[in-house]
PABA-935160 format. One record per residue: residue in three letters; x, y, z of N, C-alpha, C in turn. Coordinates in steps of 0.1 Angstrom, whole numbers, padded with zeros to 4 digits, always signed. Atoms other than C-alpha are relative to their C-alpha. Layout:
N
ALAXYZXYZXYZ ...
end
This chain:
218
UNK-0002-0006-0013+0922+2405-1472-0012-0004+0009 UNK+0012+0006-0004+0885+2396-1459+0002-0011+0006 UNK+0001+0009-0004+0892+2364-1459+0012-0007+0010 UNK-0012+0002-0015+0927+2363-1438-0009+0010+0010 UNK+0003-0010-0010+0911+2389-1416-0011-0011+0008 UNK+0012+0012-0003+0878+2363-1411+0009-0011+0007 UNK-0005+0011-0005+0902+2336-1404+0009+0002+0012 UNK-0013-0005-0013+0925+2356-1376-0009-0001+0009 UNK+0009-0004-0011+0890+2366-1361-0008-0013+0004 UNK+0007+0009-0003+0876+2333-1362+0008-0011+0007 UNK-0015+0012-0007+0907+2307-1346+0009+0008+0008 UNK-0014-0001-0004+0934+2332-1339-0006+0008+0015 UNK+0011-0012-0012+0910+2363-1316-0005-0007+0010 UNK+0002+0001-0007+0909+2354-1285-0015+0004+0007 UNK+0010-0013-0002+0884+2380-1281-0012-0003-0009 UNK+0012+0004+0011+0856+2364-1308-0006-0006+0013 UNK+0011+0010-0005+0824+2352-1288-0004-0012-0014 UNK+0005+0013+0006+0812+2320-1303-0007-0001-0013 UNK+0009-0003+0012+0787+2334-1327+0004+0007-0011 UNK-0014-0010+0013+0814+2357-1344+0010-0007-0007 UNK-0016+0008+0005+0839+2326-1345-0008-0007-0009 UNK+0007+0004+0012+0812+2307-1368-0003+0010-0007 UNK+0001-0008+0012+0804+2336-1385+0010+0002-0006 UNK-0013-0001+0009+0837+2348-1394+0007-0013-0006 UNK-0003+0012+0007+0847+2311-1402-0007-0006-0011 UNK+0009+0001+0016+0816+2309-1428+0001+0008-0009 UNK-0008-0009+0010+0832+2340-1443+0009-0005-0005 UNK-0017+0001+0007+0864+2329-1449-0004-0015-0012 UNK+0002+0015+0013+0850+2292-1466-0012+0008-0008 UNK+0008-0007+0014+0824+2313-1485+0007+0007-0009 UNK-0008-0010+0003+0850+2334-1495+0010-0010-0014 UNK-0005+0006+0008+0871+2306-1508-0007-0011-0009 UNK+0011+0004+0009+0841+2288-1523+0002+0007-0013 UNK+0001-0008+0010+0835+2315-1544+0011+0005-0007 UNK-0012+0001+0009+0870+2323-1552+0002-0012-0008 UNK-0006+0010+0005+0876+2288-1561-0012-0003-0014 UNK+0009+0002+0011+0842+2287-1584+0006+0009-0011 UNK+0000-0011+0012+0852+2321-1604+0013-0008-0007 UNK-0012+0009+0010+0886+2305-1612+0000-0008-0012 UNK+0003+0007+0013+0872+2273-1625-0009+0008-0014 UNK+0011-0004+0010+0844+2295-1644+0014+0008-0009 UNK-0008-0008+0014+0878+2312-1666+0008-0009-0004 UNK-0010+0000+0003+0903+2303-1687+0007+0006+0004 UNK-0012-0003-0006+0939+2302-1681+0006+0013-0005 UNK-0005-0012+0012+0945+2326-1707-0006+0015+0008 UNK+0005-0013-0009+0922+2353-1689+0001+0002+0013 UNK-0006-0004-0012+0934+2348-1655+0014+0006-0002 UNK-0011-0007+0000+0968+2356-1665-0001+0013-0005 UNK+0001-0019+0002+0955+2391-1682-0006+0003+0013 UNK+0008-0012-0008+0934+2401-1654+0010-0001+0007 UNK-0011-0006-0010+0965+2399-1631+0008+0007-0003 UNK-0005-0013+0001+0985+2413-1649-0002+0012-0004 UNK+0005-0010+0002+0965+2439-1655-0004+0005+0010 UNK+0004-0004-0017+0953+2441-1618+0018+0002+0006 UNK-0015-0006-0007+0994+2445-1607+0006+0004-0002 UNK-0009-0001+0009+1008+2456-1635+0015-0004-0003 UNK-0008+0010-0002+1029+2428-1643+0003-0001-0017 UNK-0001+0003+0015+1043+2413-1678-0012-0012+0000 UNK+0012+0011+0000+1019+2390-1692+0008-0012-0003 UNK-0012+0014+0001+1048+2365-1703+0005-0002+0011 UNK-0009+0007-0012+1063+2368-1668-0015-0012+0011 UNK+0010+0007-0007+1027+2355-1653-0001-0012-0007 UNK+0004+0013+0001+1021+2327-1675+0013-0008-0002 UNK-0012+0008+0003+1059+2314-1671+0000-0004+0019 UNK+0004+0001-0014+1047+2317-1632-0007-0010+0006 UNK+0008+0010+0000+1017+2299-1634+0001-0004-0006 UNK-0003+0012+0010+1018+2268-1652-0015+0001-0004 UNK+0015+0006-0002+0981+2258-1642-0011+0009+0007 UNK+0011-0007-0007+0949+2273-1629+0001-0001+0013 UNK+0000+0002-0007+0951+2260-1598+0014+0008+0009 UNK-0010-0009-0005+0983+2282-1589-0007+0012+0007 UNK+0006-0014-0004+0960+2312-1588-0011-0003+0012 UNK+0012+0003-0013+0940+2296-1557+0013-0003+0012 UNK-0005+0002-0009+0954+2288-1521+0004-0016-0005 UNK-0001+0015+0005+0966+2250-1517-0010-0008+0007 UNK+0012+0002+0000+0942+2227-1515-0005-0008+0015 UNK+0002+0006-0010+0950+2214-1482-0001+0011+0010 UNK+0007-0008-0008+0945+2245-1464-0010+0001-0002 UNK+0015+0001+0001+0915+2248-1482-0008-0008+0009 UNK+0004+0007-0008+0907+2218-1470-0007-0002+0017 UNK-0002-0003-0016+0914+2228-1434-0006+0006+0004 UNK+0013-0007-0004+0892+2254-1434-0011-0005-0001 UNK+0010+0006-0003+0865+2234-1443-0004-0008+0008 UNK-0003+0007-0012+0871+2210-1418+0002+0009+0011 UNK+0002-0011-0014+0875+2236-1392-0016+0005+0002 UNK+0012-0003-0001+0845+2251-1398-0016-0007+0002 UNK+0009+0009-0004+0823+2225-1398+0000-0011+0012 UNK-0012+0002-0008+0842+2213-1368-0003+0007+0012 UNK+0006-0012-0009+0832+2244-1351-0017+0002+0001 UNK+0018-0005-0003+0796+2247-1360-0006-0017+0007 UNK+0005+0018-0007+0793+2203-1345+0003+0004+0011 UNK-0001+0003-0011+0806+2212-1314-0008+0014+0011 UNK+0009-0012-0004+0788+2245-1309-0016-0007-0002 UNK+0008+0010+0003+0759+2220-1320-0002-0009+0012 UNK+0004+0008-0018+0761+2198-1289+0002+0006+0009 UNK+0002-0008-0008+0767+2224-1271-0017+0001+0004 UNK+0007-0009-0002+0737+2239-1275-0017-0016+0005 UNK+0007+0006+0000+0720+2202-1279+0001-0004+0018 UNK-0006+0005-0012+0734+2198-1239+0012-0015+0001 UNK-0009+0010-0001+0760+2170-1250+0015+0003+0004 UNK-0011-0002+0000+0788+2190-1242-0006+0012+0008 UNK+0003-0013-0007+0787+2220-1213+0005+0010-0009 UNK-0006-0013+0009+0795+2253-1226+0009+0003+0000 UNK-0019-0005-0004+0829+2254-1210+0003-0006-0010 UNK-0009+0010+0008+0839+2227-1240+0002+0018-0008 UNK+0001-0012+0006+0837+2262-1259+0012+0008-0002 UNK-0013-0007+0000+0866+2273-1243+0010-0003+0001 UNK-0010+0006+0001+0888+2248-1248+0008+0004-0011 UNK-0007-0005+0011+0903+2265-1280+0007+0008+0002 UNK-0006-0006-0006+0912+2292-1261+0013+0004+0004 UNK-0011+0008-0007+0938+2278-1244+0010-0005-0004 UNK-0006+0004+0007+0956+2267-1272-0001+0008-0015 UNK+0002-0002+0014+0969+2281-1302+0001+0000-0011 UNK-0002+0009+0014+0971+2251-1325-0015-0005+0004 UNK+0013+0012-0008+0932+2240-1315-0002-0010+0000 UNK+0002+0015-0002+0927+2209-1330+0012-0005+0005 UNK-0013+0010-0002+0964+2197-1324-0003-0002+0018 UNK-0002+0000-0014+0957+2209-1286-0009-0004+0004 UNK+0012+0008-0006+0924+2196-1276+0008-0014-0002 UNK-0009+0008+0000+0939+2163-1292+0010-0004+0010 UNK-0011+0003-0007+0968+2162-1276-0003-0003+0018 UNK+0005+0005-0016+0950+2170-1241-0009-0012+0007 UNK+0012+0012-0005+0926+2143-1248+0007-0012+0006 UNK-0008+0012+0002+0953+2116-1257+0011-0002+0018 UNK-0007-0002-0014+0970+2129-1221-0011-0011+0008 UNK+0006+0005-0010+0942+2116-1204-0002-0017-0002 UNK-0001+0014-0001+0947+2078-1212+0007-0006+0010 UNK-0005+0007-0012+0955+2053-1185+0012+0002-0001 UNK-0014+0003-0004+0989+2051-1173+0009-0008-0007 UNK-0006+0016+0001+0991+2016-1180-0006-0001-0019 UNK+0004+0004+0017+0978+2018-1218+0007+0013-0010 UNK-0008-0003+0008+1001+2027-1245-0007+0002-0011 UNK-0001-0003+0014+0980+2034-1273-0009+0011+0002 UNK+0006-0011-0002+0970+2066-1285-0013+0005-0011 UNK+0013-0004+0015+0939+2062-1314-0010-0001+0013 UNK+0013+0005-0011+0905+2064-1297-0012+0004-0006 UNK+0015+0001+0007+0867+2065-1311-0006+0014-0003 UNK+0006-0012-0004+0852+2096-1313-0011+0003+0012 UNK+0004+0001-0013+0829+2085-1286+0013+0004+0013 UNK-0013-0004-0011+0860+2085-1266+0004+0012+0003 UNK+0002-0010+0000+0866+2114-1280-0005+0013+0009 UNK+0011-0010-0004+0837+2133-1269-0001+0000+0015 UNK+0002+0003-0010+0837+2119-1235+0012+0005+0008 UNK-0009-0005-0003+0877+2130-1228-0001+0015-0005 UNK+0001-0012+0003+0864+2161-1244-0009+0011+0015 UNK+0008-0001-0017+0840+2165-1214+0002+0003+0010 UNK-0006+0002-0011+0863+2157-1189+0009+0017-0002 UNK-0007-0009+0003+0885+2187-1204-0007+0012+0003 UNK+0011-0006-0001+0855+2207-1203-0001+0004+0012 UNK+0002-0004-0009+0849+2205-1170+0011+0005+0012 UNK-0010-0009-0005+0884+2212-1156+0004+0011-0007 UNK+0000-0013+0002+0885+2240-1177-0014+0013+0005 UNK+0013-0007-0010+0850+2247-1156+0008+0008+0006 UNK-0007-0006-0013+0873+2247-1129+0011+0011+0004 UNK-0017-0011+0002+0904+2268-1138-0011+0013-0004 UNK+0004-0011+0001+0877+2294-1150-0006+0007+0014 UNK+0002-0005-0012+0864+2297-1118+0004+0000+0012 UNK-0014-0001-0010+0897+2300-1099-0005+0005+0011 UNK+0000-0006-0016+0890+2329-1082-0014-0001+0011 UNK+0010+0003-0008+0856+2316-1065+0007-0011+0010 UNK-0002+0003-0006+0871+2288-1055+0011-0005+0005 UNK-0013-0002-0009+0901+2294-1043+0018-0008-0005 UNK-0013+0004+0006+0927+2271-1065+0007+0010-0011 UNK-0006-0005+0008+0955+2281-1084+0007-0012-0011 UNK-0005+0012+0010+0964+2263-1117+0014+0007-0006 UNK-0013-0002+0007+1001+2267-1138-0008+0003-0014 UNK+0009-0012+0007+0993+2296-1161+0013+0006-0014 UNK-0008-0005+0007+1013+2304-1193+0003+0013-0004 UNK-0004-0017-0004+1025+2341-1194-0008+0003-0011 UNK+0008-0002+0017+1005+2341-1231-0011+0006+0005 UNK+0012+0002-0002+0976+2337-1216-0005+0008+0014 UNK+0001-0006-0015+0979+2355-1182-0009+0014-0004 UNK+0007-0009+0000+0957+2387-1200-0009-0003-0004 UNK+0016+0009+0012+0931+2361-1220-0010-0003+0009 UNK+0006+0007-0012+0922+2346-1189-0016+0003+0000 UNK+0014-0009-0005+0894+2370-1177-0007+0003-0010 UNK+0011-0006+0011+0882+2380-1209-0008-0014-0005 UNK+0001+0017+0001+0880+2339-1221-0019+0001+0011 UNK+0010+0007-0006+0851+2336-1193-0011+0013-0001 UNK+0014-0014+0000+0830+2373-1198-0003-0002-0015 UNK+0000-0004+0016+0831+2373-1238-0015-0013-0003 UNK+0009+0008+0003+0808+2343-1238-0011+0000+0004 UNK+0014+0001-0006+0773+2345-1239-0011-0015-0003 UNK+0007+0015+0000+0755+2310-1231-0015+0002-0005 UNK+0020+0005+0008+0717+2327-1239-0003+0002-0018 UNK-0010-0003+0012+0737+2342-1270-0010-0016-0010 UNK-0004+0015+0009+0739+2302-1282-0008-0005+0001 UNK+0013+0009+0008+0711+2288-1302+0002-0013-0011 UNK+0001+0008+0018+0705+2260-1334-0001+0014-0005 UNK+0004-0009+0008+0690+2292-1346+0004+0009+0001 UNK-0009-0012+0001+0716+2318-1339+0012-0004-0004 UNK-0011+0000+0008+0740+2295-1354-0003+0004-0017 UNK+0003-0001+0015+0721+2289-1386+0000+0018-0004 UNK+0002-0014+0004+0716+2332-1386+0016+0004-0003 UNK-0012-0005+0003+0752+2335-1385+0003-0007-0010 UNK-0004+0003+0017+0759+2314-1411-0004+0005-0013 UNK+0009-0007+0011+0732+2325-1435+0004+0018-0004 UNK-0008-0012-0002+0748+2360-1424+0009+0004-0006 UNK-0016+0006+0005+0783+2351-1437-0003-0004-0016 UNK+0006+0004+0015+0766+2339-1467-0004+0010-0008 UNK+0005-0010+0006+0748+2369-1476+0008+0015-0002 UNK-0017-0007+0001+0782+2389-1470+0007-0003-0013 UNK-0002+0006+0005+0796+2369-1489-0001+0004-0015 UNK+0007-0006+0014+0775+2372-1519-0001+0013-0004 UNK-0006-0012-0001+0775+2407-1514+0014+0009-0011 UNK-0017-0003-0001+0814+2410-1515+0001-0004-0016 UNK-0005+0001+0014+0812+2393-1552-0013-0003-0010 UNK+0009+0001+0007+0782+2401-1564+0003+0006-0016 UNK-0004-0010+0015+0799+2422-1595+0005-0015-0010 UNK-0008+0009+0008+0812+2384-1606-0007-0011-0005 UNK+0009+0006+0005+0778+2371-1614+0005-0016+0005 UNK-0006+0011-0001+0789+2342-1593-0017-0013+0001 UNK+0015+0011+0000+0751+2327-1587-0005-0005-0012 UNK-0001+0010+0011+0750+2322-1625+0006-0011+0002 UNK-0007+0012-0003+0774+2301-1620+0000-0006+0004 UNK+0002+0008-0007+0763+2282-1595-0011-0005-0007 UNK+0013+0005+0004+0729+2277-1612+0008-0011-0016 UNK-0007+0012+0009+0754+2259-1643+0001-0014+0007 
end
């Protein structure tokens, strides 16, 4: 539960400032770190008692269930996904903070809620007219990411100056919170590194009864 809760509050919450979406996102891949370590550190044989003994289940219906160890973990491409997200999030909160990216890029996530597919997608919009192809560099990237950046400057500060942009009914109560929730003196190198290290020590915490740091020291 922790760790879906971490991952609603870190992508899905509107409502997360910046420093809460990396921390709760260093939860959720600490979370499956460490689940994924305790797994390998058993036998197959003793994962199937402790569940069924944690659900009270048959023990022949669990190992006709699971075949493999790897059943009793998520699959490995969400895994994946999270890690890739997360590190994902703490690079661009990263040039943020380095001035390579204004702080509006921040709230381009916002706005969408497939993130990477939608940044993406907005980027790939902005290619010429006249050119058909849709791969681009990461420089490119970064530079259409900018551009995105800065008209989402502008749609945040509608009502200063005076335009109106086409507004998805989803979003018509995010709007306002989207531009107060974020605190720019908030965002440091060193208030990212605290939230991670934060998440981490959570973390460890949360499973400290499973002597998982032995295990790591193997």
């Amino acid at each position: 539960m922790p760790a879906i809760q971490s991952v609603r509050l870190a992508y899905i919450d509107k409502n997360t400032d910046i420093i809460e979406r990396i921390y709760y996102a260093c939860v959720s891949v600490f979370i499956f770190r460490s689940w994924l370590v305790w797994i390998d550190s058993k036998d197959k044989k003793d994962l199937d008692l402790i569940i069924s003994q944690l659900f009270d289940l048959d023990l022949n219906d669990i190992k006709k269930k699971y075949q493999v160890k790897r059943q009793y973990f998520i699959t490995y491409q969400s895994y994946f996904c999270i890690e890739i997200n997360v590190h994902s999030l703490i690079y661009l909160a990263t040039l943020v903070c380095e001035g390579k990216l204004p702080f509006e890029a921040l709230n381009i996530s916002l706005q969408n809620s497939q993130t990477c597919k939608g940044v993406f997608r907005s980027a790939r919009v902005i290619s010429s007219i006249t050119s058909a192809g849709v791969n681009f560099t990461i420089l490119q990237f970064l530079k259409r990411a900018n551009k995105l950046a800065v008209l989402q400057n502008i749609k945040n500060s509608s009502h200063e100056n005076h335009l109106r942009f086409p507004q998805h009914h989803k979003l018509a109560k995010t709007n306002q919170v989207t531009s107060t929730r974020q605190d720019k003196n908030a965002l440091s190198k060193k208030s990212i590194e605290n939230a991670v290290l934060k998440a981490y020590k959570y973390v460890s915490n949360l499973f400290s009864q499973m002597n998982l740091k032995t295990l790591l020291r193997k």
